[in-house]
C-alpha positions as CSV (number, residue, x, y, z in Angstrom):
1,X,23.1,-4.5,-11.8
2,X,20.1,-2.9,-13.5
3,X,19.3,-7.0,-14.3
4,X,19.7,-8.1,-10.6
5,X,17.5,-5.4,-9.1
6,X,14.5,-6.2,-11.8
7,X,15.0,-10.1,-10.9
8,X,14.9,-9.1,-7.6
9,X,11.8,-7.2,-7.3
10,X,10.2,-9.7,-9.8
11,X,11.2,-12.5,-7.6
12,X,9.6,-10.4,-4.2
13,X,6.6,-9.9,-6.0
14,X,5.9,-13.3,-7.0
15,X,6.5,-14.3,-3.2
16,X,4.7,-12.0,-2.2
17,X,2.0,-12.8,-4.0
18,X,2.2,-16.2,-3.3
19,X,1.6,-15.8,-0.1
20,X,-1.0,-12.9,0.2
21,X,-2.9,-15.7,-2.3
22,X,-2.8,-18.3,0.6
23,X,-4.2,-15.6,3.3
24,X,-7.1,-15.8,4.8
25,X,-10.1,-13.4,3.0
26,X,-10.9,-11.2,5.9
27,X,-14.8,-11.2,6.7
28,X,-16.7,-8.6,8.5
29,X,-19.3,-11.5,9.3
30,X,-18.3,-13.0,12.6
31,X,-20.5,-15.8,13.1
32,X,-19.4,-17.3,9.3
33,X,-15.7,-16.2,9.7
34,X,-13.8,-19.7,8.5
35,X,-16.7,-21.8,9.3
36,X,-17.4,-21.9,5.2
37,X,-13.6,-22.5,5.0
38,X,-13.0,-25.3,7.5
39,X,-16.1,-27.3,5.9
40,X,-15.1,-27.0,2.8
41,X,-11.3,-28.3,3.7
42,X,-13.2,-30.9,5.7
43,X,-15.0,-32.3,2.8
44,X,-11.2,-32.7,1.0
45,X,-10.6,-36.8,1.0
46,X,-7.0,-37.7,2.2
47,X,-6.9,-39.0,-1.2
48,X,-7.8,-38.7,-4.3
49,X,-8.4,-37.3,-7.1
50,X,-8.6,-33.2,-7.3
51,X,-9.2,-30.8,-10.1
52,X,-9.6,-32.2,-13.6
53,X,-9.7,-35.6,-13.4
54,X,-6.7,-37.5,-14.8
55,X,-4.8,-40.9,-15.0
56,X,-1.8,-41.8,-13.3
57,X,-0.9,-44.1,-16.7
58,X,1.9,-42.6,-19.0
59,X,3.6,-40.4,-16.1
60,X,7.4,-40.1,-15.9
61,X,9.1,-39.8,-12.5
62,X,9.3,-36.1,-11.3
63,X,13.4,-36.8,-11.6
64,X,13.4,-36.8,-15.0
65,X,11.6,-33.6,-15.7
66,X,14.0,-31.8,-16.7
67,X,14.3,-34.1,-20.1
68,X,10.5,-32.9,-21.3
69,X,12.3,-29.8,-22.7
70,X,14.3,-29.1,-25.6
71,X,13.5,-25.5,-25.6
72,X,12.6,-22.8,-22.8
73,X,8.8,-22.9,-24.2
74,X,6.5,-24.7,-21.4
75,X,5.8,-28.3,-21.9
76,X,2.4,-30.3,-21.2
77,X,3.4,-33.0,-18.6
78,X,2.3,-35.8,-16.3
79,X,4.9,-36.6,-13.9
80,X,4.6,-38.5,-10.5
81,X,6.6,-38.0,-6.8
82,X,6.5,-37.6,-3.4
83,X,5.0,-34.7,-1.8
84,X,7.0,-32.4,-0.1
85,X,5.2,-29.8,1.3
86,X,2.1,-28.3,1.0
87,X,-0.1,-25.1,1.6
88,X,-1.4,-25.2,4.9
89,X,-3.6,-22.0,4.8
90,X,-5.7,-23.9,2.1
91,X,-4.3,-26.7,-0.2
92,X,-3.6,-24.3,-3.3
93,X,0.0,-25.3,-3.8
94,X,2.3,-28.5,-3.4
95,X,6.1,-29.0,-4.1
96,X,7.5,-32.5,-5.2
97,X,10.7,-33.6,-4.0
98,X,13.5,-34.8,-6.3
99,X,16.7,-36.9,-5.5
100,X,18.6,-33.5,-6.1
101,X,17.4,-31.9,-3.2
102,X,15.5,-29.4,-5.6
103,X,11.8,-29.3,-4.7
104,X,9.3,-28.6,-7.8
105,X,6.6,-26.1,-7.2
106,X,3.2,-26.8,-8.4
107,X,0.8,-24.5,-8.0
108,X,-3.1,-25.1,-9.0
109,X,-4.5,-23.6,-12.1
110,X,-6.1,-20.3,-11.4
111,X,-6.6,-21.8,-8.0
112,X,-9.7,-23.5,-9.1
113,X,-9.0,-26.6,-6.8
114,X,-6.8,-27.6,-4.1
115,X,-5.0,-30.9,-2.4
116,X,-5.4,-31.8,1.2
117,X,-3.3,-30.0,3.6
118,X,-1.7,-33.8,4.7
119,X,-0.3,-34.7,1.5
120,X,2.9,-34.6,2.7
121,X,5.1,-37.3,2.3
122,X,2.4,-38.8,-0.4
123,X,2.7,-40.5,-3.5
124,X,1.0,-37.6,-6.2
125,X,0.6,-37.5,-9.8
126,X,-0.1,-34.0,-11.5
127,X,-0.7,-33.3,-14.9
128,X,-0.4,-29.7,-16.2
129,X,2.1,-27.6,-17.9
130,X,5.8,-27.3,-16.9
131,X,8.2,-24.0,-17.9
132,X,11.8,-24.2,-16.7
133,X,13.9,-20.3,-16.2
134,X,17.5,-20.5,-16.6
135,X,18.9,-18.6,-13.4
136,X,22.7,-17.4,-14.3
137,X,25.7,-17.9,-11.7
138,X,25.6,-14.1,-11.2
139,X,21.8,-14.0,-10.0
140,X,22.4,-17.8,-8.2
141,X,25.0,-15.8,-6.0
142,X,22.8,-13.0,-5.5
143,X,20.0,-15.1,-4.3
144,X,22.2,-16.9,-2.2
145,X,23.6,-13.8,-0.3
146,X,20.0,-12.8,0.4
147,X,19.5,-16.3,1.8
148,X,22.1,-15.6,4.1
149,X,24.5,-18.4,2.5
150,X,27.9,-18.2,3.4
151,X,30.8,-16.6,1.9
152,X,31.9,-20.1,1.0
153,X,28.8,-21.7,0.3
154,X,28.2,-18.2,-2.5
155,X,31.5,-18.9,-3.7
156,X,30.9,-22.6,-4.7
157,X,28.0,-21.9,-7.2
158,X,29.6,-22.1,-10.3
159,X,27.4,-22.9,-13.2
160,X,24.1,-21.5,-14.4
161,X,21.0,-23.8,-12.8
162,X,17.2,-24.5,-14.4
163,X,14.4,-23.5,-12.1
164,X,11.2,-25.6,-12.9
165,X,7.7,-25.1,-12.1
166,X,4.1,-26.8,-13.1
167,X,0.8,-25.5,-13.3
168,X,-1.4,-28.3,-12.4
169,X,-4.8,-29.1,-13.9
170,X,-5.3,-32.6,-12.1
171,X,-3.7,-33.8,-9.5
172,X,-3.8,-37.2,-7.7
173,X,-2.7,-38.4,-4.1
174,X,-2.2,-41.3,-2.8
């Protein structure tokens, strides 16, 4: 129990987090307030390539992630998808979609760049480097009951699932 509640403040924070890092910085200047931030989302190109510049040769499909480990230590990788969704407070994270309905979040290393906000549904590449948790059956049921899942739909998890993430040092759209 002691395990669950940890995980489950852990997992808070980091959402929590997530979001406060896509909020707006408050600014006691009205005449600049998001003027600064609007021009510098309007110089983003549709695409592109952002951050460090990389090369879309040598990229695996975003399906086959899962195959870069052999351990739980993070992994350098350059994987390519569709866009799923994107920050729309300021282009500092994406998520890629994969054919098992799974999305992988990438986030921006230490924010230093962002994507533009329309990426959606766009062919990316990103290059950075992937870590992978192991979420039990025991804390998969627990995050399902705070999602609200159903008695049923709780019930039916029954083995232990990988949760993947990449911090992205390039990152290409097209």
């Amino acid at each position: 129990m002691k395990f669950y509640k940890v995980f489950c403040i852990t997992l808070g924070i980091s959402w929590l987090f997530l979001a406060s890092a896509c909020q707006q910085p408050i600014n006691e200047n009205k005449e600049n307030t998001g003027e600064a931030m609007q021009t510098e989302h309007a110089a983003l190109p549709p695409t592109g390539n952002f951050g460090a510049v990389i090369q879309a040769d040598g990229s695996t499909d975003i399906n086959s992630l899962s195959s870069a480990f052999d351990s739980e230590n993070p992994v350098a990788v350059k994987v390519y998808g569709t866009v799923a969704d994107v920050c729309q407070h300021s282009g500092c994270w994406l998520t890629l979609k994969q054919e098992n309905g799974e999305d992988i979040m990438v986030n921006m290393k230490d924010e230093s760049f962002s994507v533009p906000k329309d990426a959606s549904g766009k062919k990316a590449w990103v290059e950075g480097i992937a870590t992978r948790e192991k979420l039990t059956v025991d804390v998969l049921k627990h995050m399902a009951a705070d999602e609200g899942k159903s008695q049923e739909e709780i019930d039916a998890i029954t083995l232990d699932s990988w949760k993947y993430s990449i911090e992205a040092v390039g990152v290409i759209i097209q």
